[in-house]
KEVOSE-230072 format. One record per residue (C-alpha): residue number from 1; y, z, x. Coordinates in steps of 0.001 Angstrom, whole numbers, plus 524288, in hexadecimal, padded with zeros to 5 digits. Example, Ala and Ser with C-alpha at 12.3 -4.5 7.8 and 13.67 -1.06 7.14 Angstrom:
BEGIN
 num     y     z     x
   1 7EE6C 81E78 8300C
   2 7FBDC 81BE4 83566
This chain:
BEGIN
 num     y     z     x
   1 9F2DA 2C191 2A5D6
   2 9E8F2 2CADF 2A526
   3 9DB2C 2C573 2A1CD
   4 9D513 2CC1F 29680
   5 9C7EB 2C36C 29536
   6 9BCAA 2C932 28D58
   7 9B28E 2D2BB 291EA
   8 9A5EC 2D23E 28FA3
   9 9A2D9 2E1BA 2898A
  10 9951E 2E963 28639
  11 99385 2ECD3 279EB
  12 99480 2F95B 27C17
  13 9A291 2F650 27DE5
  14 9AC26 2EE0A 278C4
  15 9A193 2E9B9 26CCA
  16 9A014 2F82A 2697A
  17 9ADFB 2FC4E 26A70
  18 9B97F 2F83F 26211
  19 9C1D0 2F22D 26CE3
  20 9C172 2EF0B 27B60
  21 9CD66 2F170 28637
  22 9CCD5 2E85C 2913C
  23 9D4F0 2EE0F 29D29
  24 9D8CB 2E454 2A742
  25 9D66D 2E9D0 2B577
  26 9DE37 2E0A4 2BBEC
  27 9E98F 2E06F 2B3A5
  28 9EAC3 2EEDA 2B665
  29 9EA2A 2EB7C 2C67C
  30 9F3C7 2DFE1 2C3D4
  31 9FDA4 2E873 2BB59
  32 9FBB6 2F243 2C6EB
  33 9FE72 2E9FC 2D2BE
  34 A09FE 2E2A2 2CB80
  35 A0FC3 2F132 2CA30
  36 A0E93 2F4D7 2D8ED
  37 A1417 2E677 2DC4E
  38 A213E 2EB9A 2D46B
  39 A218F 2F8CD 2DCE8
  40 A1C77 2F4A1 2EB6B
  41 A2253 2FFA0 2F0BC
  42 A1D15 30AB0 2E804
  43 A0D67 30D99 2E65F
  44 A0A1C 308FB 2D864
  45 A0082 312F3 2D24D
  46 9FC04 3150D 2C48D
  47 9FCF2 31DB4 2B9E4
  48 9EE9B 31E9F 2B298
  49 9F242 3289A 2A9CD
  50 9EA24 32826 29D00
  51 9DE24 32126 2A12C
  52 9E715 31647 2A881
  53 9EE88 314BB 29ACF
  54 9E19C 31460 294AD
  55 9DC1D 307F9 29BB6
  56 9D1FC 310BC 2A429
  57 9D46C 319C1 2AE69
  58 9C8B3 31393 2B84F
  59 9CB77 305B6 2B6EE
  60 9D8AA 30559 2B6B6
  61 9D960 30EAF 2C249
  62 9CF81 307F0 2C97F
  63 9D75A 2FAEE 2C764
  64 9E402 30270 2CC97
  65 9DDCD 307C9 2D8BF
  66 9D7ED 2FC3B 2DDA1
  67 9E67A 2F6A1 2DD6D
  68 9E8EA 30075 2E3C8
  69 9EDEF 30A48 2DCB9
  70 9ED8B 3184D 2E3D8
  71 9F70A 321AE 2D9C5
  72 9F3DA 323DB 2CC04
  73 9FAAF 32BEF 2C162
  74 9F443 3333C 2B5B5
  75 9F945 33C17 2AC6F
  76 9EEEA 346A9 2AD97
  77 9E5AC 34DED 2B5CD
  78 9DA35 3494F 2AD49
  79 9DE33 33B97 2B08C
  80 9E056 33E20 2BEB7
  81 9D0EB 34400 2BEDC
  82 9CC9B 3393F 2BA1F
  83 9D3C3 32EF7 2C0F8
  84 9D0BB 33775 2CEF0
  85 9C4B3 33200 2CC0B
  86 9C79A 32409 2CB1C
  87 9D119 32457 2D7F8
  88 9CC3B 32DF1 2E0C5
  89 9D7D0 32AD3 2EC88
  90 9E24B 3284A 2E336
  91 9EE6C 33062 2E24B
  92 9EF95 335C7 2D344
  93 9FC21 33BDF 2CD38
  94 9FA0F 34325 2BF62
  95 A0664 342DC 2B7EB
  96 A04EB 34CE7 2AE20
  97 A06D4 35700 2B8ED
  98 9FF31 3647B 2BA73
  99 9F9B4 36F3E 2B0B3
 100 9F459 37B0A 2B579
 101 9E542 37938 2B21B
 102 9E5F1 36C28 2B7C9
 103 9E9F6 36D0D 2C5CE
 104 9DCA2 36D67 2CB38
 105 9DA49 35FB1 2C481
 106 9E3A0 35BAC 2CD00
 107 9DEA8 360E1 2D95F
 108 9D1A9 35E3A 2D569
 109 9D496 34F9C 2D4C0
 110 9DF98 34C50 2DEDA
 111 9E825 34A16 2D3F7
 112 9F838 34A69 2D6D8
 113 9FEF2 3521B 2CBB4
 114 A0C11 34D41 2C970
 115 A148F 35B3C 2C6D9
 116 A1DBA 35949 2BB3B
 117 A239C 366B6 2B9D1
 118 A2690 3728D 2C32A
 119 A1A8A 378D8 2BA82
 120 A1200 36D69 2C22B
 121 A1987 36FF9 2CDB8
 122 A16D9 37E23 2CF10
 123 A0832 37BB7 2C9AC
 124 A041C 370E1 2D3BF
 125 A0B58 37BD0 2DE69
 126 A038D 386A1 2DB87
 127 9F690 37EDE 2D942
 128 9F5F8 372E1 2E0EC
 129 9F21E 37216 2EF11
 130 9FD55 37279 2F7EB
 131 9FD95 3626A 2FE15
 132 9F936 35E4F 2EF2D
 133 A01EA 35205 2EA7F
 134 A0A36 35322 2DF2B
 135 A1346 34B3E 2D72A
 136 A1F4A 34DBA 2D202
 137 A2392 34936 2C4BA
 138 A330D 3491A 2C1EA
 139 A3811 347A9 2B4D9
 140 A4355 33CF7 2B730
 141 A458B 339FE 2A88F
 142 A3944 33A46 29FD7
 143 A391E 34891 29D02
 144 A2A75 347F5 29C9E
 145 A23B4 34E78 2A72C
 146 A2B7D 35192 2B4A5
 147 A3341 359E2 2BBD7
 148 A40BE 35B1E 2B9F8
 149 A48D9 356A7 2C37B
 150 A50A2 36355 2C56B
 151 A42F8 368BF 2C7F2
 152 A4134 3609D 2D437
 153 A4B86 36AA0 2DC02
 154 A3F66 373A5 2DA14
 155 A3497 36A95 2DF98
 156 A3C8C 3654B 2EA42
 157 A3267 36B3C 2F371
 158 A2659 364FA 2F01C
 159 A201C 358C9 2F591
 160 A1C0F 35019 2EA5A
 161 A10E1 34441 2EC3A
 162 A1A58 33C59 2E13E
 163 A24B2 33E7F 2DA1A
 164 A257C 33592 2CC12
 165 A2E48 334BA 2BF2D
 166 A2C82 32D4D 2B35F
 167 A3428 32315 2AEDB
 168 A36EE 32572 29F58
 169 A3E7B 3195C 29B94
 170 A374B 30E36 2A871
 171 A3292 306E4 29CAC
 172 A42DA 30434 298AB
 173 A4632 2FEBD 2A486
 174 A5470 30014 2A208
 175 A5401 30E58 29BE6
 176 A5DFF 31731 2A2B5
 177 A54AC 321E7 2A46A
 178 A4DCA 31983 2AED2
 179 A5806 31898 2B86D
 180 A5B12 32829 2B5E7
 181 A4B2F 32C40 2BA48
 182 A4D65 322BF 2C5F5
 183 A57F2 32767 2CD0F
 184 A5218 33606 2C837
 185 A4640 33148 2CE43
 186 A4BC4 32D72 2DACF
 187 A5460 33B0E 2DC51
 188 A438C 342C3 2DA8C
 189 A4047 336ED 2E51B
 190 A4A52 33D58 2EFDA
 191 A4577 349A2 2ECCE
 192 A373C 3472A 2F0EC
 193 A38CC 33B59 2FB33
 194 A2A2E 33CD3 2FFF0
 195 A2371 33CA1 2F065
 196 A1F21 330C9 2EB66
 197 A299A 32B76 2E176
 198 A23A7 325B2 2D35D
 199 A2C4B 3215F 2C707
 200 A268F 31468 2C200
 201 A1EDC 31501 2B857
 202 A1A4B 30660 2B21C
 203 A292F 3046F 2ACB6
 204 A2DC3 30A0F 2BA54
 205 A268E 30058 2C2C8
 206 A2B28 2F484 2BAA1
 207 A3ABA 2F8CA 2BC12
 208 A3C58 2F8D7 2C9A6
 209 A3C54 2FD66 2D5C3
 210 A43AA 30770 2D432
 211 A3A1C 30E73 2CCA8
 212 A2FA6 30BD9 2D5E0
 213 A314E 315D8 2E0B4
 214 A23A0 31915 2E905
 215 A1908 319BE 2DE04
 216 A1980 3139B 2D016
 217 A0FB0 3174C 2C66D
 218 A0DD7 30CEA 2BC6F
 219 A0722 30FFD 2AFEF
 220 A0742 30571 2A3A5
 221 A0A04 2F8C8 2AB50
 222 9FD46 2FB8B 2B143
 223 9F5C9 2FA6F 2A5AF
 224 9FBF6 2EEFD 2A076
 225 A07F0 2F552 29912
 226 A16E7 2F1DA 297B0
 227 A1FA0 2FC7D 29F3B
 228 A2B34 2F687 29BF8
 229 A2F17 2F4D9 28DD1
 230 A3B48 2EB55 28ED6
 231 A3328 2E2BD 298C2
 232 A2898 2D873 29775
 233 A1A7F 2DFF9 29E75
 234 A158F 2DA58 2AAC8
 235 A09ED 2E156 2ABCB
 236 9FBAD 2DACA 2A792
 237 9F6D4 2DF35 29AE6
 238 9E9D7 2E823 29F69
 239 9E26C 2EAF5 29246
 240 9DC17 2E12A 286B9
 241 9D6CA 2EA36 27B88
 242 9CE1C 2E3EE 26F6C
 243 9CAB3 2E8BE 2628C
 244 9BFC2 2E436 25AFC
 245 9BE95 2E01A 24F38
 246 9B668 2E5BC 2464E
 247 9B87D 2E058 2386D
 248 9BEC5 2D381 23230
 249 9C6DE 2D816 226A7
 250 9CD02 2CED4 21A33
 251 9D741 2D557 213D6
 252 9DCFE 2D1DF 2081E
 253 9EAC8 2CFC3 2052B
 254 9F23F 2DD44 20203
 255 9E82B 2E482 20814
 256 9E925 2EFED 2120E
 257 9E4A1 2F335 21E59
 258 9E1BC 2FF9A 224F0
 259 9E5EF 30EA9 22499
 260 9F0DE 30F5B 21C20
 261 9F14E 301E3 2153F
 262 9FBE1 2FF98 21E08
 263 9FA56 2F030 22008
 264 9F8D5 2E82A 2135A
 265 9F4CD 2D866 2146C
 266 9FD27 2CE1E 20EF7
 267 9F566 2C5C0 2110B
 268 9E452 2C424 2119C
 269 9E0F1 2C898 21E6D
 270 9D691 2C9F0 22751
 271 9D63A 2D66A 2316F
 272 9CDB0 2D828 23E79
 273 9CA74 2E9A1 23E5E
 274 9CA45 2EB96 24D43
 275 9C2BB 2F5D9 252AE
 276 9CF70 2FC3E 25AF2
 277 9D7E8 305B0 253C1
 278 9E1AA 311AB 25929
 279 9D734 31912 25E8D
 280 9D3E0 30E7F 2691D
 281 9E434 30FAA 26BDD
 282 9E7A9 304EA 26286
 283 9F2A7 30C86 25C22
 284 9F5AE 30EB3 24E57
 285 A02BF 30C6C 250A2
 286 9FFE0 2FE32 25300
 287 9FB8A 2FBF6 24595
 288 A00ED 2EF53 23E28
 289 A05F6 2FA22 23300
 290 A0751 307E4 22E6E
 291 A0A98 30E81 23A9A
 292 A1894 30E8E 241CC
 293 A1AF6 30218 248FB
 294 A2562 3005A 2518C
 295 A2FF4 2F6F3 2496A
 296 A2AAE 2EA6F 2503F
 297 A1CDA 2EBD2 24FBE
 298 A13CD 2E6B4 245ED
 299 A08AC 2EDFC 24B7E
 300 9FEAC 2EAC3 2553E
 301 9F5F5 2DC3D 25606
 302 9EA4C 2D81F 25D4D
 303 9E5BB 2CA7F 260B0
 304 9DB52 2C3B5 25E08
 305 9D7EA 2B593 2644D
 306 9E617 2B441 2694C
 307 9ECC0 2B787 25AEF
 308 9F288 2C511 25850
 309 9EF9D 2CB87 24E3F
 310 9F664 2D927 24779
 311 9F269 2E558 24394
 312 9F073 2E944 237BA
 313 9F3E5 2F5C5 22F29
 314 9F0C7 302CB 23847
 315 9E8CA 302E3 243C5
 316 9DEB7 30CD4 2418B
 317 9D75D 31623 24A35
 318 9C9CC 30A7E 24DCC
 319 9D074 2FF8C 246AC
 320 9DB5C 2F64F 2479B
 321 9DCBA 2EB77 23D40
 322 9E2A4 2DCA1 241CD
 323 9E769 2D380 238B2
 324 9DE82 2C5AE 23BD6
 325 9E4E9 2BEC3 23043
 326 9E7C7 2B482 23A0B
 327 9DA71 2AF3D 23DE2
 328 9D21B 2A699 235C8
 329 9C73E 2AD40 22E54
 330 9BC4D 2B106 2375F
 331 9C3A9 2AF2F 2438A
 332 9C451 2BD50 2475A
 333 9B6B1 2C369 248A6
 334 9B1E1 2D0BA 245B2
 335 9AE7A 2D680 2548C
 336 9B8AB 2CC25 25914
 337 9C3E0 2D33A 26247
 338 9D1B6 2D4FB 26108
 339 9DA77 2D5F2 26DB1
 340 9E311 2E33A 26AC1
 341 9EAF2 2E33F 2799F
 342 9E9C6 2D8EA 2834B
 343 9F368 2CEA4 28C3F
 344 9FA82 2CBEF 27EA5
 345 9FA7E 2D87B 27896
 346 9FE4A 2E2C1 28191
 347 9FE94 2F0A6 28131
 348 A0B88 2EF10 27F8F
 349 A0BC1 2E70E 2737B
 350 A01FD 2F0E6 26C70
 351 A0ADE 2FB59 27009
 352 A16B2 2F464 26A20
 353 A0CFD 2F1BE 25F1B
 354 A0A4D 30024 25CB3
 355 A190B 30598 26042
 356 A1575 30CBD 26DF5
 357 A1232 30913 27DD9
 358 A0791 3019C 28450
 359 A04B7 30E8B 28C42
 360 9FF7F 31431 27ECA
 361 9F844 309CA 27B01
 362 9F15C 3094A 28765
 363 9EFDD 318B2 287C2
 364 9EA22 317D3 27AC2
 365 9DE24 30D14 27C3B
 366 9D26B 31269 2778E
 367 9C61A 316DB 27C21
 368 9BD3C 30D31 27334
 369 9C20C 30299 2798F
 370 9B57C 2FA4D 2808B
 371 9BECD 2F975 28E99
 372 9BDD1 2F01E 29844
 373 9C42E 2EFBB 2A4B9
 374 9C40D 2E2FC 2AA55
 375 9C97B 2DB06 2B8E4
 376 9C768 2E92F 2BDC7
């Protein structure tokens, strides 16, 4: 189990911001080598998109190169730039394809576009040097980005680094639509015999090894995150985020708290105000009331000294209210802090918690945070 022990923090840091994210290192490398150990015969690389799922593009790169990591995926130009920097020798693919004002980024930075349209096609012909590399993208199901398959007749010609799909339904292992991309998969496979095959995604990887072909490119099991709904995770949690608390509150029975009086008391309560609200990616939607909740949910919790405890009424845009009803008086401290995500409460769980996916949760932690990066 991943350690999350304290760390000691300047005050400048965690004592001046409102909450602190821990990212575990070595969680990421262990999530990373248990991936490539269920693919030995494909190259594992990594997709980094969005700041490495917002954990840190430098560290968590860093981490993945030094287990040696040598392809990396991002969704933009931008992020290829900056990652260029980070891994000078590594191979990167940009998956949102080409525009024409941004082909010199590409050239500029080694980057390999991945074409998802004759439009690309014809734009990386006419403006890329003539040995560049290239990647083609073919839509096998999602109807996202992609060539069509009855475009392929038209590229037949060309001589493709890699050519990927996406998997639209990897996370239902038994969804028909899976089988359907695979054996559409296989048919683009015989068409380009000397390109570098990739399908699996995180949910890919995990089903088999069918899916696996020469190059896999996980994304959320990396960081910690369940790929496959109907199955327990195996991968190490990677994050612990606190909040602070800021104020001790009694509350008398049949009051209200928060926007909206959505949340009454039954009972005298007492309420920790934590410093961590929506705009630090705690979502509104995980509030104990007053916002649509999936039918199962009660809301999001935190926990503090091994005891959950639940939100209460709406989580605003710097605060987030707890319900400490359960402690003695004077147990729970102003400055004290409450665990929001760690071994016990996953991503996963405040996703469930707030009706949506780990990835957005992840995606959507804050820049206030006081981070840490530790077993680096």
């Amino acid at each position: 189990m991943t350690d999350f022990s304290p760390v000691d923090m300047t005050l400048d840091g965690a004592e001046a911001a409102g909450g602190r994210l821990t990212v575990d290192l070595s969680a990421i490398a262990r999530n990373y080598q248990y991936l490539a150990g269920l693919a030995p015969t494909a190259e594992t690389a990594a997709a980094v998109k969005a700041g490495a799922y917002g954990l840190g593009l430098k560290p968590v790169v860093t981490v993945l190169s030094n287990c040696g990591c040598r392809t990396f995926f991002v969704a933009l130009p931008q992020e290829g730039a900056e990652l260029r920097r980070i891994v000078p020798h590594a191979e990167i693919f940009v998956l949102a394809g080409l525009a024409p004002g941004n082909i010199d980024l590409f050239l500029r930075d080694n980057l390999t576009p991945v074409l998802n349209s004759l439009t690309d096609v014809a734009l990386w012909a006419e403006a890329g040097p003539a040995n560049a590399p290239f990647a083609l993208h073919v839509d096998t199901g999602m109807n996202r980005l992609g060539l069509a398959v009855e475009d392929l007749a038209s590229v037949s010609q060309l001589k493709p680094r890699m050519v990927l799909s996406h998997f639209a339904c990897a996370d239902e292992p038994d969804h028909p639509l899976n089988n359907q991309q695979l054996a559409a998969f296989r048919e683009v496979q015989i068409l380009f015999p000397d390109a570098v095959a990739s399908l699996a995604n995180s949910a890919g990887i995990l089903n088999g090894s069918d899916c696996h072909f020469d190059l896999t490119r996980p994304g959320i099991a990396l960081y910690g995150g369940g790929a496959i709904s109907s199955a327990s995770n195996p991968m190490l949690p990677v994050v612990k985020l606190e909040g602070q608390i800021v104020q001790i509150r009694h509350i008398k029975q049949g009051r209200s708290i928060g926007y909206g009086a959505t949340h009454k008391f039954s009972n005298n309560a007492r309420v920790a105000i934590v410093a961590v609200g929506y705009a630090d990616g705690y979502l509104r939607a995980a509030s104990g009331s007053g916002t649509p909740l999936r039918p199962s949910s009660k809301g999001g919790y935190g926990k503090i000294k091994d005891t959950r405890v639940p939100v209460v009424g709406r989580i605003s845009m710097d605060l987030t209210a707890f319900d400490i009803t359960a402690f003695p008086d004077n147990a729970v401290c102003q400055g004290e802090w409450i665990t929001l995500l760690d071994n016990e409460i996953t991503v996963d769980d405040l996703a469930q918690c707030a009706g949506t996916i780990g990835y957005e949760i992840l995606t959507s932690l804050g820049r206030r945070y006081a981070r840490t990066y530790i077993n680096g």
